[in-house]
C-alpha positions in Angstrom: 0.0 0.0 0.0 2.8 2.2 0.6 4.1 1.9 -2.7 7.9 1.5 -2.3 8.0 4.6 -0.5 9.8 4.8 3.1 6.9 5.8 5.5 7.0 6.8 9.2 4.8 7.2 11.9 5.8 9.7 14.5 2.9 10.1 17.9 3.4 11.7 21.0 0.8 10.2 23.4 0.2 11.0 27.2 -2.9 9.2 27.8 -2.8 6.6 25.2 -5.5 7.9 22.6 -3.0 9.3 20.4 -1.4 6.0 20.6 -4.0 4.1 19.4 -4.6 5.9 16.5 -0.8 5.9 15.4 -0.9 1.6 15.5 -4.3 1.8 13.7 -2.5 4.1 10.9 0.8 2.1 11.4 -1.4 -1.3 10.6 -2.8 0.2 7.4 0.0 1.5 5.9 3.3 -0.3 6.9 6.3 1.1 7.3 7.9 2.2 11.0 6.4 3.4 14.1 8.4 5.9 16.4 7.1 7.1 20.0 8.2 10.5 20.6 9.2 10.2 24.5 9.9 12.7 27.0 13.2 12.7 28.6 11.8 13.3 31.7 8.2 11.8 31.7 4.9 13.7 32.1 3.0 13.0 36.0 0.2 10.9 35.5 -2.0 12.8 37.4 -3.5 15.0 34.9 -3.7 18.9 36.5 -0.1 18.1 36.9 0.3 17.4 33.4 -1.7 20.2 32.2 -0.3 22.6 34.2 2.9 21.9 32.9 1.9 21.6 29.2 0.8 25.1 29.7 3.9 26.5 31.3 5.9 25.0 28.8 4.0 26.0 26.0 3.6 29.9 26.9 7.9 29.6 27.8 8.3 27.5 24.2 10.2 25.3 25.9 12.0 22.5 23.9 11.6 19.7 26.4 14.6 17.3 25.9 13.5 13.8 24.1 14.5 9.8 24.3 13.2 9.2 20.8 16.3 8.6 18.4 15.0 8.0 14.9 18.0 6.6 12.8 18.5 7.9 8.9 15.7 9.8 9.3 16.4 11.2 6.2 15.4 7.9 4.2 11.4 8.7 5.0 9.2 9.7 2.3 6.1 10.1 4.4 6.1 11.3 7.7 2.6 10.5 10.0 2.3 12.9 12.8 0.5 13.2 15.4 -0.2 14.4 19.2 -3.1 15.5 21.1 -4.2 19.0 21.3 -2.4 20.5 24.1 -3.6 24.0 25.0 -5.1 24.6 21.3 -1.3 23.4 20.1 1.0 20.8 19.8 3.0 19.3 23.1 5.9 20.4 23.2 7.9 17.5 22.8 6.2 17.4 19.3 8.1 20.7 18.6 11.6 19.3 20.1 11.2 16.4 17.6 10.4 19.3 14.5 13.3 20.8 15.2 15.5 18.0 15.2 14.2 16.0 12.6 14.0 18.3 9.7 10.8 17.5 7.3 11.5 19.8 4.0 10.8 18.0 1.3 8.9 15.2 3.1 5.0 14.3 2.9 3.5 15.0 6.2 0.2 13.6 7.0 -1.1 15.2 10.4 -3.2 13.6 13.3 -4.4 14.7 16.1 -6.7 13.6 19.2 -8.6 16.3 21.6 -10.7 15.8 24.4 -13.3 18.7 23.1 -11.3 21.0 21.4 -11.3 20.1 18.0 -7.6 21.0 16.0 -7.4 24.8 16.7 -4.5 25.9 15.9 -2.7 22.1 15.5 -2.7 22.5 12.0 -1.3 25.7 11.5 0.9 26.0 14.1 2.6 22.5 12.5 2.7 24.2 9.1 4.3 27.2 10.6 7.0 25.5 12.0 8.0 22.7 9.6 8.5 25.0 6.5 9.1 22.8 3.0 7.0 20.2 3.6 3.8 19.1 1.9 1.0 18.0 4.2 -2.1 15.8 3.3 -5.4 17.3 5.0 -5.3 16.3 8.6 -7.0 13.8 10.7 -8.8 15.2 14.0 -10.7 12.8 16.2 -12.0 13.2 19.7 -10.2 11.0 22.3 -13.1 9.4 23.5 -13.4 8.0 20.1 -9.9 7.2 19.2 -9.7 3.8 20.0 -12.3 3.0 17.7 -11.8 5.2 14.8 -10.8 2.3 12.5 -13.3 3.5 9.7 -12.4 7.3 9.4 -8.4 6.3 10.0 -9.2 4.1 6.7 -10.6 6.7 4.6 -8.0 9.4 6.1 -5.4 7.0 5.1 -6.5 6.7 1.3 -6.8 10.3 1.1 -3.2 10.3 2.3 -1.6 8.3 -0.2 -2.8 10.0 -3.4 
């Protein structure tokens, strides 16, 4: 399905919705799956969590990551997604942009919210990874993530034209 190109899917998940979407999309159309991981991991209790997001985000903090994503340069297609953090992207998400450059690459976007729809997801992600030519973008709520399979599908065909 992926037709000989090199594909990646990239997710930054805290509460696992994200997740599931990113091994849905990963089943469908092949290729590699990458976490992008905190250094230092978010609390599980979740005003801790959003507290910080917020902090982070309003600093533009580039929070330090584990994730090491070898020849990254040999990816054609890049899936990316994260939830909606405070209208944006985490901001592990933006430590991974910087390092891993997409120019040049396909970027097919997905995101999860929890009510919030993409806001500014979309083109806050275009803003920052300059050269690259997204796909229209996936946006589901979290509550229906984990059983999404028939929107992923359609998302994902729309993707590979």
């Amino acid at each position: 399905m992926n037709n000989g190109k090199k594909i990646l899917v990239a997710y930054f998940s805290w509460s696992g919705n994200t997740k599931a979407v990113a091994e849905e999309i990963h089943k469908q159309v092949g290729g590699d799956i990458a976490e992008i991981v905190p250094a230092t991991p978010y609390s599980e209790t979740y005003s801790v969590t959003v507290a910080k997001a917020k902090a982070e985000q309003a600093a533009g903090t580039r929070p330090a990551i584990s994730t090491k994503i070898a020849d990254f340069e040999q990816y054609d297609t890049i899936y990316l997604g994260y939830p909606n953090w405070w209208g944006s992207m985490p901001m592990p998400v933006a430590t991974f942009i910087d390092t891993y450059k997409m120019s040049g690459k396909k970027v097919a976007p997905f995101f999860t919210h929890g009510g919030g729809g993409v806001q500014r997801c979309m083109s806050d992600l275009e803003a920052r990874v300059q050269g690259a030519k997204f796909t229209d973008y996936l946006c589901l709520s979290g509550s229906s993530a984990k059983n999404s399979q028939g929107e992923i599908t359609s998302w994902v065909k729309k993707t590979q034209n």
